[in-house]
MARNUKOL-281141 format. One record per residue (C-alpha): x, y, z. Coordinates in nm, 4 decimals. Last residue first. Layout:
N
R     east    north       up
R        X        Y        Z
...
END
This chain:
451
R     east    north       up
R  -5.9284   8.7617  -0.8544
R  -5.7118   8.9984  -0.6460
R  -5.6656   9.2738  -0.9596
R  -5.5781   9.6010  -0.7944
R  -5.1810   9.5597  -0.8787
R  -5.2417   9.4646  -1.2443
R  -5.5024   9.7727  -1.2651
R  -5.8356   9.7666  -1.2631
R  -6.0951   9.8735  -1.5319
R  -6.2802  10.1794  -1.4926
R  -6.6399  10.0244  -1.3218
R  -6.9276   9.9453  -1.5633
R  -7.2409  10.1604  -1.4452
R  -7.4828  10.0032  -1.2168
R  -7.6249   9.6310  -1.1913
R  -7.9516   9.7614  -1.0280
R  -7.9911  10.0144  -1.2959
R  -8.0311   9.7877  -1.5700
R  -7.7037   9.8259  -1.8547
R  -7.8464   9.8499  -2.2125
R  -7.6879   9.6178  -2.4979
R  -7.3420   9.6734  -2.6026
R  -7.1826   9.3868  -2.5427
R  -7.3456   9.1698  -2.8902
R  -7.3653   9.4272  -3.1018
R  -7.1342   9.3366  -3.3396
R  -7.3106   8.9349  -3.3235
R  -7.0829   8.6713  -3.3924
R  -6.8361   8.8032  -3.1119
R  -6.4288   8.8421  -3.2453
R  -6.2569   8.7766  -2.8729
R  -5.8947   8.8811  -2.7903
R  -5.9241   9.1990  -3.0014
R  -5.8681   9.4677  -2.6913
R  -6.2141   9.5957  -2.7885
R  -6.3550   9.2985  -2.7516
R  -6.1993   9.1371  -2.4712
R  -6.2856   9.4421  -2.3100
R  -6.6123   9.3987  -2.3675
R  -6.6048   9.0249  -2.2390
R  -6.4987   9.1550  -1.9004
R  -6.7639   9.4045  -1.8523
R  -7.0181   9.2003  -2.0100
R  -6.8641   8.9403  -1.7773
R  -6.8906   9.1644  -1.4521
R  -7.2816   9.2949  -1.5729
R  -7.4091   8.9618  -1.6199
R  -7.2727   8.7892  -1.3055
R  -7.0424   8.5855  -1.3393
R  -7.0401   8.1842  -1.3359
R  -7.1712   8.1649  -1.7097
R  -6.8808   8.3442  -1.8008
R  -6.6286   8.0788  -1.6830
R  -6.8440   7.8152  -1.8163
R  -6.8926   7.9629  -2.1647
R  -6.4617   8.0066  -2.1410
R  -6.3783   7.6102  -2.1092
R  -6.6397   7.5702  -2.4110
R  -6.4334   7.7808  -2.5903
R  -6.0920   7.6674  -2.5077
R  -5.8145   7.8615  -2.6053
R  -5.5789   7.6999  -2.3569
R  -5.4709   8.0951  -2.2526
R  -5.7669   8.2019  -2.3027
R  -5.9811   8.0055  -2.0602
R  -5.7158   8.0448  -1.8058
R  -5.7298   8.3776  -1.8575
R  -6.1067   8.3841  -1.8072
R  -6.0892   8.1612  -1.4711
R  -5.8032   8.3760  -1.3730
R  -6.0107   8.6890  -1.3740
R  -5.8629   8.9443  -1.6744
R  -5.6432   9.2254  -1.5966
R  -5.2981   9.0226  -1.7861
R  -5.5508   8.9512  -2.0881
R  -5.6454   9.3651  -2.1026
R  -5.2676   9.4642  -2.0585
R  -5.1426   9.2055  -2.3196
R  -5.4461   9.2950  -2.5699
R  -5.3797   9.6910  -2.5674
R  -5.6744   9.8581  -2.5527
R  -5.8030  10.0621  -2.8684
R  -6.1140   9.9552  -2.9402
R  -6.0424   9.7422  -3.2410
R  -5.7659   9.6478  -3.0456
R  -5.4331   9.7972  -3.0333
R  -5.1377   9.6247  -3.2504
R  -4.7687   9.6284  -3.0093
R  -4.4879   9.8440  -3.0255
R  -4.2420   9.7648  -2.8604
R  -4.1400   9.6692  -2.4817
R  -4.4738   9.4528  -2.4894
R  -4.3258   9.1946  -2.7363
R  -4.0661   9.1079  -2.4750
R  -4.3046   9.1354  -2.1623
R  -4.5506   8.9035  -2.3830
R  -4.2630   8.6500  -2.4518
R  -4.1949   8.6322  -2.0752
R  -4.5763   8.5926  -1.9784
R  -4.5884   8.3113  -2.2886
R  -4.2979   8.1225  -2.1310
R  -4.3956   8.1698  -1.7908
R  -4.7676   8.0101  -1.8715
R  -4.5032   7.7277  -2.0598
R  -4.3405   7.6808  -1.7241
R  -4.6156   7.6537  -1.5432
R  -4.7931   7.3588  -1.7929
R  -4.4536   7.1626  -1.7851
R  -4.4596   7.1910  -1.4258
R  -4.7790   7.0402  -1.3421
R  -4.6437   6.7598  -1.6014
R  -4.3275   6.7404  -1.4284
R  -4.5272   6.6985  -1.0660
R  -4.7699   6.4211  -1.2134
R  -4.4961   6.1841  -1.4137
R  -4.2975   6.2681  -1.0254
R  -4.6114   6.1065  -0.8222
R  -4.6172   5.7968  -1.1080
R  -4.2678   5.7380  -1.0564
R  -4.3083   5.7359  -0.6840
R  -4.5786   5.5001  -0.6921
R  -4.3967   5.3064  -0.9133
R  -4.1275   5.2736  -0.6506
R  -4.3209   5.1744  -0.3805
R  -4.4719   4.8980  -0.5739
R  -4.1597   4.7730  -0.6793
R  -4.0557   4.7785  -0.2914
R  -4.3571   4.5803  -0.1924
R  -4.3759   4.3258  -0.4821
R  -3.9844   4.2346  -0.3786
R  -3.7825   4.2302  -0.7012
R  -3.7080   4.6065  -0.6690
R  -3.5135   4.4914  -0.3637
R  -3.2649   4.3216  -0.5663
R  -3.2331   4.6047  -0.7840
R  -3.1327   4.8131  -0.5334
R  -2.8913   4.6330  -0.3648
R  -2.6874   4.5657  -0.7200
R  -2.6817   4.9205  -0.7768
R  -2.5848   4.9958  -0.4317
R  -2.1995   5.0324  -0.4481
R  -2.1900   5.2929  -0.7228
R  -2.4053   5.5055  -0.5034
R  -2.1063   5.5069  -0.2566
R  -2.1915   5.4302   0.0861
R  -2.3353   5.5693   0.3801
R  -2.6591   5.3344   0.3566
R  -2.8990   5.6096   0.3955
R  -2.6648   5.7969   0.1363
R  -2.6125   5.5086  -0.0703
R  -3.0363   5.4349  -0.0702
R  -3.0960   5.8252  -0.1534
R  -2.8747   5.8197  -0.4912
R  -3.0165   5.4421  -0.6372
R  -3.3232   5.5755  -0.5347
R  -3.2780   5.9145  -0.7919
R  -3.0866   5.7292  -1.0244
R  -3.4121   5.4703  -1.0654
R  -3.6518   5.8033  -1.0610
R  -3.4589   5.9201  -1.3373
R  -3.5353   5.5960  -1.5165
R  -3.8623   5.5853  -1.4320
R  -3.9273   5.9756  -1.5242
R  -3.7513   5.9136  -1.9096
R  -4.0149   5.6532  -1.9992
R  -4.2927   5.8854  -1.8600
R  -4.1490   6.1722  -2.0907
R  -4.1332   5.9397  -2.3536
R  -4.4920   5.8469  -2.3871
R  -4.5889   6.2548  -2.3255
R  -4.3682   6.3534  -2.5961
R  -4.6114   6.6972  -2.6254
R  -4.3072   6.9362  -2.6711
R  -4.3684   7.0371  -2.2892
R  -4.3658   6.6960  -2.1690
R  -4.0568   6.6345  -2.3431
R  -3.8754   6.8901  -2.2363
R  -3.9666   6.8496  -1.8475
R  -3.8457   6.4703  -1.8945
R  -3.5418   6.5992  -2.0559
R  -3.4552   6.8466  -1.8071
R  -3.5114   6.6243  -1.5061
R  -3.3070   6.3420  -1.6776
R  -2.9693   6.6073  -1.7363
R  -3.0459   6.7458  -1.3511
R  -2.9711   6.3817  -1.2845
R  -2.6810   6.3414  -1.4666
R  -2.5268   6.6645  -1.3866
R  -2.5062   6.5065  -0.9793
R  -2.3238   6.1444  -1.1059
R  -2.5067   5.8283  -1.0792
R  -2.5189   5.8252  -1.4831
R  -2.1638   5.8872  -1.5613
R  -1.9886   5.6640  -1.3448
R  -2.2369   5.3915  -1.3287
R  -2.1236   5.3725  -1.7252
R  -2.0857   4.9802  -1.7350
R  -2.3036   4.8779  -1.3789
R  -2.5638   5.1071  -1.4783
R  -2.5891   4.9650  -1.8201
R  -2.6623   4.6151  -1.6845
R  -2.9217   4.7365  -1.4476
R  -3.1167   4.8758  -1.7137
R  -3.0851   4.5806  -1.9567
R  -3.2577   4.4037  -1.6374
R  -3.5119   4.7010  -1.5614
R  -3.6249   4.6713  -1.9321
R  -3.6740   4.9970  -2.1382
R  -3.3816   5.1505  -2.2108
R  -3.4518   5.4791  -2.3888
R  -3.2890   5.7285  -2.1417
R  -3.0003   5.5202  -2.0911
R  -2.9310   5.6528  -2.4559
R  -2.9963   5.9721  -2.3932
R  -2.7453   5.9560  -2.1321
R  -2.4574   5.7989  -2.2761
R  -2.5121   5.9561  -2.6032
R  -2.5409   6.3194  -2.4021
R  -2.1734   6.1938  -2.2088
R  -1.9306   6.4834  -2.3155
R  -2.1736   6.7376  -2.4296
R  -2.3690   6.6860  -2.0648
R  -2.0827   6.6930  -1.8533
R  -1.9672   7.0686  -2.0597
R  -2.2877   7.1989  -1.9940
R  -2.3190   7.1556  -1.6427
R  -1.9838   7.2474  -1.5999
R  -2.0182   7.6007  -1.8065
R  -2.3485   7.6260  -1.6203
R  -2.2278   7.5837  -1.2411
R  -1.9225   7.8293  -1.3500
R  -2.1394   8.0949  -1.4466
R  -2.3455   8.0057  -1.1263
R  -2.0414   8.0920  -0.9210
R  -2.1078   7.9932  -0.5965
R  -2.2281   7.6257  -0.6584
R  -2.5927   7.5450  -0.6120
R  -2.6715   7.2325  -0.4186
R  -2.8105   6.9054  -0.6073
R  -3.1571   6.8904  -0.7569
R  -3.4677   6.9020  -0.5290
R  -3.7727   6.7897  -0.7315
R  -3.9751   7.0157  -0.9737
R  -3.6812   7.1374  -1.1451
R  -3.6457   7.5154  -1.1582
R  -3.5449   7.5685  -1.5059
R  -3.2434   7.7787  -1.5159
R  -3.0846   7.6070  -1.2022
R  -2.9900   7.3256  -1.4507
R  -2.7681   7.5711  -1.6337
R  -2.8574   7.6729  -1.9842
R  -2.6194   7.6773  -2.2156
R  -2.7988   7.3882  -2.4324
R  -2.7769   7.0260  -2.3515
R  -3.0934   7.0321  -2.1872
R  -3.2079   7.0786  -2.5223
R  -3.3943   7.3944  -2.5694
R  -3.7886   7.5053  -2.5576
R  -3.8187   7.7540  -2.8256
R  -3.7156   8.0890  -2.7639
R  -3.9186   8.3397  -2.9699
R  -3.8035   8.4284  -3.3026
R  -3.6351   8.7477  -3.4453
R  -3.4911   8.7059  -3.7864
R  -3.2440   8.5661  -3.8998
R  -3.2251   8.5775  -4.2538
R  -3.2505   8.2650  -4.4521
R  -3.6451   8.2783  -4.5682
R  -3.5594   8.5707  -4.8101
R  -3.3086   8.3019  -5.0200
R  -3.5529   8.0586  -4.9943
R  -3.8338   8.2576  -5.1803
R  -3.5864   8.3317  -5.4643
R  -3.5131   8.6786  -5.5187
R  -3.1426   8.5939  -5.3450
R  -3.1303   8.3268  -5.6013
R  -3.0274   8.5963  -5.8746
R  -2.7058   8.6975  -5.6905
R  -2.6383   8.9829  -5.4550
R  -2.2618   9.0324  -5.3872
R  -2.2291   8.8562  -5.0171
R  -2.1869   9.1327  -4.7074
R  -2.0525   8.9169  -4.4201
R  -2.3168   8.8628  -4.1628
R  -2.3030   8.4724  -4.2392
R  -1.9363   8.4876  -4.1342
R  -1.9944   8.6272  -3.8124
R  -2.2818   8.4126  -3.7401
R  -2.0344   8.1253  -3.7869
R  -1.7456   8.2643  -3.6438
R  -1.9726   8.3365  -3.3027
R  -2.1178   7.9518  -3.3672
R  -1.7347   7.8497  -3.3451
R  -1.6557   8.0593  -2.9869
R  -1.9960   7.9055  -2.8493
R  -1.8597   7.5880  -2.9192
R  -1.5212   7.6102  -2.8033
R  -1.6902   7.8277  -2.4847
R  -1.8987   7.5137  -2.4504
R  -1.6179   7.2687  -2.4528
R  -1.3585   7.4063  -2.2027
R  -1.3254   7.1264  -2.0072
R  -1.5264   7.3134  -1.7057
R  -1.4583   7.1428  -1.3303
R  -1.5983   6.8595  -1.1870
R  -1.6257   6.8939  -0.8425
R  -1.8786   7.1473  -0.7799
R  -2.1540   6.8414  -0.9558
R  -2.0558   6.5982  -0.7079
R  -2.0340   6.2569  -0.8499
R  -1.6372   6.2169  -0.7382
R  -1.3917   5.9923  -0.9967
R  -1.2918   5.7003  -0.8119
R  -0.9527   5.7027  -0.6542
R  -0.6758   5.4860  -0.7808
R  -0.3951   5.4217  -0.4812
R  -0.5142   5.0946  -0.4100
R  -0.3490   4.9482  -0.0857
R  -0.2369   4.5679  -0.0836
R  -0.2137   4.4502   0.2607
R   0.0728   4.1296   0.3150
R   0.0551   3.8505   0.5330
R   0.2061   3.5005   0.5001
R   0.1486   3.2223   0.7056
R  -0.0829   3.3306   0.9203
R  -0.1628   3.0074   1.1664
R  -0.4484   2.7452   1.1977
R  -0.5713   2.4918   1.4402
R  -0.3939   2.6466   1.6726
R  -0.6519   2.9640   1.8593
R  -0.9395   2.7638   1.7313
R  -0.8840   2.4083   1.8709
R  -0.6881   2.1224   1.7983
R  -0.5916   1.8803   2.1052
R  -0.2510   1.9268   2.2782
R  -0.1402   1.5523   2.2955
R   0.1347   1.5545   2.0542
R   0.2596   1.9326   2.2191
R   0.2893   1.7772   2.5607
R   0.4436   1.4614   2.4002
R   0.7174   1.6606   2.1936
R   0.7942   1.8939   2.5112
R   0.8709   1.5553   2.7232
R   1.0248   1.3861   2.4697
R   1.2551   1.7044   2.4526
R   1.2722   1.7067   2.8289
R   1.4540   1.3507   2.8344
R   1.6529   1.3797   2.5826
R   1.8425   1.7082   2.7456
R   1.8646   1.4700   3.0927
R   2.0173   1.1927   2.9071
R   2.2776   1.4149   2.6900
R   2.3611   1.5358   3.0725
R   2.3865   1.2497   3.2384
R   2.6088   1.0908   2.9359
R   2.8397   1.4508   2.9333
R   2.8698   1.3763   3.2764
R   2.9937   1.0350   3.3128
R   3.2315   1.1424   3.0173
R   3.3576   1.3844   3.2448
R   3.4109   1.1707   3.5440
R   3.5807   0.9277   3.3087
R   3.8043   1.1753   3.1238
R   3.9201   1.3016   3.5176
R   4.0865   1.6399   3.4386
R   4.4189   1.7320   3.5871
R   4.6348   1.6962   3.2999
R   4.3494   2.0001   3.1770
R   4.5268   2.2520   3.3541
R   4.8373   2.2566   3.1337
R   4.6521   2.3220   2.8257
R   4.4878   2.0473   2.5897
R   4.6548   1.9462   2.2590
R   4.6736   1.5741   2.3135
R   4.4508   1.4959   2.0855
R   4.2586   1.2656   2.3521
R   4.2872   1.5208   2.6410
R   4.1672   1.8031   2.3438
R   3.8617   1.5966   2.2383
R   3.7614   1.5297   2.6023
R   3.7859   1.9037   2.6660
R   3.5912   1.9954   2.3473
R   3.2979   1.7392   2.4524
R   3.2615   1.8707   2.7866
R   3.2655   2.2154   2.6935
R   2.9389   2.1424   2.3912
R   2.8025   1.9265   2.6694
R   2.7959   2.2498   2.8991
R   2.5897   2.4380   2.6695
R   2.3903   2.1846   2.5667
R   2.2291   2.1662   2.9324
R   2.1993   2.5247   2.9332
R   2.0058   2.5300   2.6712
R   1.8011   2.2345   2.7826
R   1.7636   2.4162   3.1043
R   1.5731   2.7232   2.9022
R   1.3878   2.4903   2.6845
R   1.2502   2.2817   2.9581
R   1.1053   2.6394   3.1322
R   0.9804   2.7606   2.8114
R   0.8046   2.3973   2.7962
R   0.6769   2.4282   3.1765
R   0.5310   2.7717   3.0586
R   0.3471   2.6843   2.7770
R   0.2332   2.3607   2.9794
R   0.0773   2.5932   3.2363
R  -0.0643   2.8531   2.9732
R  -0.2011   2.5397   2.7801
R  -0.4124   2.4111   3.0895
R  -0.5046   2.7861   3.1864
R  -0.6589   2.8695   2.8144
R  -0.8321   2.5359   2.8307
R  -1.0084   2.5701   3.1461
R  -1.1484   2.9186   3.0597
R  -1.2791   2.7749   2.7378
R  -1.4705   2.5158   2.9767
R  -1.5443   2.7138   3.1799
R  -1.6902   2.9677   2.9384
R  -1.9033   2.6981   2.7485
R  -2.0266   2.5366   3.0473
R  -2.1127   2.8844   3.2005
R  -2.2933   2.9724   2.8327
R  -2.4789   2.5753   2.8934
R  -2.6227   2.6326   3.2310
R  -2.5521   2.3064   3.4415
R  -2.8352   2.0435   3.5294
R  -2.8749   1.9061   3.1773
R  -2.4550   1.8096   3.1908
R  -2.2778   1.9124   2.9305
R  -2.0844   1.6373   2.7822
R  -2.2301   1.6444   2.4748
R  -2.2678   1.9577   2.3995
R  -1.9545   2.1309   2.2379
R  -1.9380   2.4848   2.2469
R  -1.5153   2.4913   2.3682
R  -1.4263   2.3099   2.0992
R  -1.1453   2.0449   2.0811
R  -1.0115   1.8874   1.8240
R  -0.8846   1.5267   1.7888
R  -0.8829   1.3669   1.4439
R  -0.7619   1.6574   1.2630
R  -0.4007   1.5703   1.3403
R  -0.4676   1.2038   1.1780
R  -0.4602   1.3356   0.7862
R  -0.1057   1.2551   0.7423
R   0.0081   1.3723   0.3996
R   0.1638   1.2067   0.1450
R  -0.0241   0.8551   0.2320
R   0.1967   0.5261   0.1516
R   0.1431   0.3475  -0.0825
R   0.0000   0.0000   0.0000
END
């Protein structure tokens, strides 16, 4: 039989201090436990210590065999001093054999103490090697003040200046500039249209209905970093945008976690999902809220966790496959689908109140009865302006039918003469007024209107 490479025996006997079966039913099993541990530690201090103490003589032991021994080699040579003459060769070899005897002894001694010495958790193993590896690589921060400008908005600013410089360059006149196209190519003065969140807006710009991260000092500096993130990454992120399942989702995180989890990210998603509710995308705009809601979690569950958002991806998910969790979460999806779209319709009331202002500053068409339209619609109830500013007929006849006749043929006359209402009927307002309603009253200003 060949025999076994490595002895497999010292596992056979090893002692642990929680074993049951000799406790006794009478005895509490933690004080079992502990006495039993205690016992232990005491029983291998005392044999630690007779072993250091069998080492020690043994040492000295070998010390005076190693004289011994050169003595009886120089009385046998011959080449020993004067003084050795006088040594007895037989008392010294008696000596060296007591002594050899004695060392022999205590070093079967120390072998059986540490044979017997059952296997337990403080020596059934030992560090062999140790070593700590420290990684010097630090992950890139998510804050939004920590990442600073690259410099590619003011490239791109500085090459649309060329651009419209060029284009303002006086060009002889050729027979295409007659042409319908040709007229069509000026600039000339538009409105704002909604922009891309990649534009040089900063995400402060659009007051986001959820809290985004803190505002730097300089908000010059917030925008220039804002926009430079975004024309970096935009395929990154408007292509997370579009993923649909939670799995491919999860995936993607886990490649550009980097990009997505960080602050400009997020402000990136609110933007978009504002955009796209506002340019009627309403099917995308939900698409876009779950997956900024899934950045947003992803964000509060590493800071309740006091970890890196990086780090929680995986934790996340996993709890999105509990029904409780995924139901939370839809719930908040759905609450944020209702505070963008509550948004969307403020922000496009600013819009128009902002594009009024503008036109107002010139010169702007009276009515047919000479009041200025802006100033008239900016007077009006906010039932009526309401009415008019979704230009909804039907949504108006009910706002009208709630006043009293002489406060909407008050109202609706100056609708007329201002031009925001063309009636079927010429002389439709300006029927008698009964005495008990009174005479019209002059028509308020901005700062008198309360309605």
């Amino acid at each position: 039989m060949a025999k076994k490479s490595f002895d497999y025996s010292k596992w056979d006997n090893i002692e642990l201090s929680d074993d049951e079966s000799d406790l006794h039913p009478n005895i509490d099993k933690e004080s079992w436990f502990r006495m039993k541990h205690r016992s232990r530690l005491e029983r291998e201090a005392r044999e630690d210590e007779e072993i250091k103490e069998m080492n020690k003589q043994n040492e000295q032991d070998n010390a005076r065999i190693k004289i011994i021994k050169a003595r009886l080699n120089g009385l046998q040579s011959g080449q020993a001093d004067e003084d050795a003459e006088f040594e007895d060769m037989e008392a010294l070899q008696g000596e060296l054999s007591e002594l050899e005897a004695r060392v022999a002894e205590k070093e079967k001694r120390i072998k059986t103490i540490h044979e017997k010495r059952a296997w337990n958790i403080d020596n059934i193993c030992k560090v062999k090697e140790e070593k700590s590896i420290i990684n010097d690589a630090k992950m890139s921060s998510l804050k939004a003040d920590d990442f600073k400008p690259t410099g590619l908005t003011e490239s791109v600013l500085q090459k649309n200046q060329q651009q419209r410089e060029k284009e303002a360059e006086p060009v002889a006149p050729t027979a295409s500039d007659s042409t319908p196209a040709a007229q069509t190519s000026a600039p000339t003065p538009t409105p704002a249209p909604v922009s891309k969140p990649a534009s040089t807006s900063s995400p402060a710009a659009v007051s986001p209905p959820a809290p985004g991260p803190a505002p730097v000092k300089d908000p010059k500096l917030a925008a220039m970093s804002y926009n430079d993130y975004v024309l970096e990454h935009e395929a990154t992120l408007e292509h997370y945008s579009e993923i649909a399942s939670l799995d491919a989702t999860k995936e993607y995180l886990f490649k550009h976690g980097h990009i997505l989890l960080h602050e400009h990210a997020q402000s990136y998603m609110l933007l978009s999902c504002l955009e796209d509710e506002m340019n009627g995308k309403h099917r995308r705009m939900r698409q876009v809220c779950r997956q900024s809601q899934i950045l947003s979690h992803i964000t509060e569950l590493a800071t309740s966790m006091r970890r890196d958002p990086r780090d929680v991806i995986l934790p996340f998910f996993m709890r999105l496959q509990e029904p409780e969790h995924l139901k939370g979460f839809n719930d908040a999806v759905y609450d944020f689908t209702v505070r963008i779209q509550k948004r969307a319709v403020e922000k496009r009331k600013e819009m128009d109140a902002e594009r009024r202002r503008e036109q107002g500053d010139g010169e702007v068409p009276l009515g047919p009865g000479g009041l200025n339209p802006y100033e008239v619609l900016e007077q009006l109830p906010a039932i009526l302006r309401e009415a008019f500013d979704s230009q909804d007929v039907e949504q108006l006849h009910k706002a009208v039918a709630q006043m009293s006749p002489a406060e909407a043929r008050k109202w609706m006359k100056m609708c007329v003469d201002s031009g925001l209402w063309v009636p079927n009927d010429a002389n439709e307002f300006e029927g008698p007024i009964d005495e008990e309603e009174g005479e019209d009253e002059p028509i308020p200003s901005p700062a008198e209107d309360t309605s």
